[in-house]
C-alpha positions, 0 to 999 in steps of 0.5 A: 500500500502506498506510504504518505510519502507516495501519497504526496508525490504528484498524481500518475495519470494511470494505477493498476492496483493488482493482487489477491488481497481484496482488503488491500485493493479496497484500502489503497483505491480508499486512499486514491479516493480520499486524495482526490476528493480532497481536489474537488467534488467526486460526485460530478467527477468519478465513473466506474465500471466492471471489466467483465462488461465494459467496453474500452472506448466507454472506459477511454471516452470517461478519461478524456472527459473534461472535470467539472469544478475540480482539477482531476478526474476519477475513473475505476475499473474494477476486475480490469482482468476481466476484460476483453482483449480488444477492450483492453487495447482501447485503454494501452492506446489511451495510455500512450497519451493519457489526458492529464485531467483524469487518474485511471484506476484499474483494479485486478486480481491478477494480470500477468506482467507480459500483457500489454495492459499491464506494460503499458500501466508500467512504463508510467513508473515503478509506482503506477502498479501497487502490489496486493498479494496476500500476505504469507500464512505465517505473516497474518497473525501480526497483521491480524492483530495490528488490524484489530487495533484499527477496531479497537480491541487488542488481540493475543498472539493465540487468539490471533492465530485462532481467529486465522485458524477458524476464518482463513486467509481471507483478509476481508472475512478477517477484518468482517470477524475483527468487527463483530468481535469488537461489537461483543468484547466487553473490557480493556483486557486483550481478547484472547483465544478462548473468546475468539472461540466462543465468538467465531465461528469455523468457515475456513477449510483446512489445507491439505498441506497441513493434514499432511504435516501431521500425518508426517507428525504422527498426530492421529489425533489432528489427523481425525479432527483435519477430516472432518474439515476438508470437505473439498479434498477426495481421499485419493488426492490426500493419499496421493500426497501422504505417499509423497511425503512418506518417500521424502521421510525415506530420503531425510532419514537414509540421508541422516544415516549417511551423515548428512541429515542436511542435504535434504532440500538439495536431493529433494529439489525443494527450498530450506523452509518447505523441508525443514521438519522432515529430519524430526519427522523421519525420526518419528518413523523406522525405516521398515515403517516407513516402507511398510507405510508405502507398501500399504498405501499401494494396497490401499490405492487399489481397493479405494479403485476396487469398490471400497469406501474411498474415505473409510479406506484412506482412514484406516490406512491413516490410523495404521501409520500414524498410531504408534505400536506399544511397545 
């Protein structure tokens, strides 16, 4: 999002405001709004339109239109991804000659560098393309918190981490929940983690890549309970990427064997952070675990192909690898 210092730079004639962080692109085309009504009246000076319908010379008609009682124009395209490949060349013909009246936002979830669209919104400046990719999972529960200050309330670090865990990754769901949740908290005291579970309720599935961290954890119990919150993901896909993940623990732990516990992420092709706990889980497994694990996932493949309940099949194999034998 644009600083104050970008704020009082002059005004580009063109913004392409893109990424998937839709609370992002709401507050950025807020501050775009705020800076130019403070110009003059944007109820006589402002068009918008949506790029799944609108045609280019509407869009570049409104850019050339003279402002009334105001020094500048608004004109906002939104889900400017959406448009059409000739509607789209209308606007990287304007932008060759914008008219120096009129700022052209174009809001957009995505749009590849290479278009013509997005090099001709570049080549007005490196600040002309404001970037709203969403934030990494691990980042948010910061940004959670800062955000509920906004709000008025004040997080814990559990209970900002919770509201991510039931709401996702959403901004705009987060920010909706951090409303309500400053409606109903009553006190000075920090809202803390059993509130927000009394609070909120789940609407975030959970990724398969976290069920599969703890399968390769042995956590039979998470794995129960990650279940029964993915209802989007099919048990053949899962074992697909639970056998995956069993055959890197088969490499971390042959390579620990060797003497080189950290030549993991070299002969798995994979970056440091996506491979950093495999070591600690291939210690939770022998090596004739491990492959009976495998063998068994074969087996479970062919009778979830053979007329077995695909889900009950997945969940007994799950419970036969991750439950550990006593003794």
């Amino acid at each position: 999002m644009p600083t104050n210092k970008k704020q009082e730079a002059p005004l580009l004639p063109i913004y392409l405001i893109v990424g998937e962080d839709a609370l992002k692109r709401d507050t950025v085309m807020k501050r775009l709004r705020a800076r130019l009504a403070a110009l003059g009246d944007l109820s006589f000076n402002a068009d918008e339109f949506n790029g799944e319908t609108a045609v280019g010379d509407d869009v570049v008609t409104a850019c050339n239109t003279v402002p009334f009682a105001s020094p500048v124009r608004l004109v906002e395209v939104r889900a400017a991804d959406k448009l059409k490949k000739a509607d789209a060349e209308a606007l990287v013909s304007y932008l060759s000659s914008p008219s120096e009246t009129t700022v052209l936002a174009l809001v957009a979830e995505k749009l590849a560098k290479n278009t013509r669209l997005y090099k001709a919104v570049a080549a007005h400046g490196k600040t002309a393309v404001i970037d709203c990719a969403p934030l990494k999972r691990y980042e948010l529960p910061k940004t959670v918190r800062a955000m509920a200050v906004g709000h008025g309330v004040t997080l814990t670090e559990g209970a900002a981490n919770k509201l991510v865990d039931l709401v996702g990754e959403d901004t705009v769901h987060l920010d909706n929940e951090l409303k309500k949740i400053a409606l109903a908290h009553r006190g000075a005291d920090a809202v803390n983690e059993h509130e927000i579970m009394g609070l909120v309720t789940r609407t975030a599935e959970v990724k398969p890549w976290e069920f599969v961290d703890a399968f390769a954890a042995r956590d039979a119990r998470k794995c129960l309970l990650y279940l029964g919150r993915m209802e989007s993901v099919s048990p053949h896909a899962l074992l697909a990427m639970c056998t995956s993940r069993l055959r890197e623990l088969v490499c971390a732990r042959t390579l620990a064997e060797r003497g080189n516990p950290r030549g993991v992420a070299a002969a798995l092709k994979m970056p440091d952070w996506r491979c950093k706990n495999h070591g600690t889980w291939a210690r939770g497994f022998s090596g004739e675990e491990l492959r009976r694990a495998i063998v068994t996932a074969r087996d479970t493949e062919r009778a979830m192909k053979s007329g077995a309940d695909p889900d009950a099949a997945f969940l007994d194999w799950v419970l036969q690898v991750t439950v550990r034998k006593a003794g």
